[in-house]
C-alpha positions as CSV (number, residue, x, y, z in Angstrom):
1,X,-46.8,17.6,-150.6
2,X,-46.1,21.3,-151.5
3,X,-42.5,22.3,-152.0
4,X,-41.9,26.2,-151.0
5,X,-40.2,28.7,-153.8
6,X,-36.9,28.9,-151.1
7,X,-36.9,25.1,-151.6
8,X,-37.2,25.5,-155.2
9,X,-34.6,27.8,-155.5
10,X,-32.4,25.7,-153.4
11,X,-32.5,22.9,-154.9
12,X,-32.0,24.7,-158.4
13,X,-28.9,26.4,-157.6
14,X,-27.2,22.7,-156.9
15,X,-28.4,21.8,-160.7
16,X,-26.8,22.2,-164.0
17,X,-28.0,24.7,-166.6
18,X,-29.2,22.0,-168.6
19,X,-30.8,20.4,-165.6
20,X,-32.5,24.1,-164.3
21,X,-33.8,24.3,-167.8
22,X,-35.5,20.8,-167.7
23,X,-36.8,21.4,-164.0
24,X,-38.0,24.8,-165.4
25,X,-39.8,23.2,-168.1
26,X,-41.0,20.4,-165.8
27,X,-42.6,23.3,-164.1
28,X,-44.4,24.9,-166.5
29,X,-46.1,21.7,-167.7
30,X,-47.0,20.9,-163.5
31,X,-48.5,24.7,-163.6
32,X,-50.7,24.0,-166.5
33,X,-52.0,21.2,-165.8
34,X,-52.9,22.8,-162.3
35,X,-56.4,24.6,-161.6
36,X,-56.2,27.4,-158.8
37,X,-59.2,28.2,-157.0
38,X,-59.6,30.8,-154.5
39,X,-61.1,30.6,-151.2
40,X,-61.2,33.3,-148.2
41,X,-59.5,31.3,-145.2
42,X,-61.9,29.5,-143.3
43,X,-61.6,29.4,-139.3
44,X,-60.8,26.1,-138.1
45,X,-59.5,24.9,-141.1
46,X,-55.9,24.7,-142.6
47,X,-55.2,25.4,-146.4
48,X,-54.8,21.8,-146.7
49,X,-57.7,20.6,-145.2
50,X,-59.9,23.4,-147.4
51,X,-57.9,22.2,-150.5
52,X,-58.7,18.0,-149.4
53,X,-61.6,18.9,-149.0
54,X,-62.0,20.5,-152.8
55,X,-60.4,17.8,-154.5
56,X,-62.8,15.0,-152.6
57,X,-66.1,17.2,-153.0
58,X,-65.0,17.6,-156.7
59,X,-64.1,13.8,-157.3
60,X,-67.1,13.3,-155.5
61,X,-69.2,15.3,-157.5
62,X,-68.1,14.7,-160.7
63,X,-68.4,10.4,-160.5
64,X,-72.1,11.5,-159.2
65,X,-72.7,13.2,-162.8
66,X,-71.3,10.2,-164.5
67,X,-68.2,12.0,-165.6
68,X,-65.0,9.9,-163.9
69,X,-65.2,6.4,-162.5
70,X,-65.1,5.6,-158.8
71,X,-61.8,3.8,-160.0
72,X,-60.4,7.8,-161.0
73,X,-61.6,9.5,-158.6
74,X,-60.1,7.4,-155.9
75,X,-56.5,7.1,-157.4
76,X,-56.8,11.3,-157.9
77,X,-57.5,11.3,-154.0
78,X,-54.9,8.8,-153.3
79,X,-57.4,6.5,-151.4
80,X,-58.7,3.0,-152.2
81,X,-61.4,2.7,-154.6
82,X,-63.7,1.0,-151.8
83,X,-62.5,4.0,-149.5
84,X,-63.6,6.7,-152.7
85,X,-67.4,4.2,-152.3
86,X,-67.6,5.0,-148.7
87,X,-66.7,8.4,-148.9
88,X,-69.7,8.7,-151.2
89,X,-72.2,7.9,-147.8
90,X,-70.9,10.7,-146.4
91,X,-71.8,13.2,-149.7
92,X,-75.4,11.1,-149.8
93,X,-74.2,9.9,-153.1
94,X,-75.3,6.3,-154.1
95,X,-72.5,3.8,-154.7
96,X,-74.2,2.4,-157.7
97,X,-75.8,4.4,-160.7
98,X,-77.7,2.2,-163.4
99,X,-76.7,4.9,-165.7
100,X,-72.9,3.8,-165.0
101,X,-70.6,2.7,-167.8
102,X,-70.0,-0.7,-165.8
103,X,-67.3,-1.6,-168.5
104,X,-65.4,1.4,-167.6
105,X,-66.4,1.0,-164.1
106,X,-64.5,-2.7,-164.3
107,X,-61.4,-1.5,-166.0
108,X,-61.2,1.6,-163.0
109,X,-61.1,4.2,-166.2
């Protein structure tokens, strides 16, 4: 769940220096391995349910092209892998591809 900066900041100025400098670092790392995309709001629609519905479009879209396993993209959305393979009725993307590593596939890679 997203912290604020005031929470941040908070919880920072109860930390040693050595421990600000480790969170500070922690958050660098969190930032780059972060991709930002921006969207215009949408009416209807919270931030968070335009930025769920991102992520499962993307995890959806890139097991379609072969690229993650259903096994990934699942744990990445924080549902069930059977949950990930019903989700894919909904994007009209077929459970099973015969072009699928079904090695990888087995170990969830």
């Amino acid at each position: 769940m997203p912290v604020t900066l005031a929470e941040v900041q908070q919880l920072a100025e109860q930390l040693t220096p050595a421990e600000q400098a480790q969170l500070i670092a922690h958050l660098a790392r969190r930032l780059a391995e972060t991709t930002l995309i921006e969207f215009p709001p949408i009416p209807g629609y919270s931030t968070e349910d335009v930025r769920s519905l991102a992520r499962e479009a993307l995890a959806v879209k890139l097991y379609a092209q072969g690229s993650v396993s259903a096994g990934w993209a699942a744990q990445t959305l924080g549902i069930s892998r059977r949950a990930f393979l019903d989700l894919l009725g909904a994007y009209r993307v077929p459970e099973f591809d015969d072009q699928i590593d079904v090695a990888a596939e087995a170990r969830h890679e």
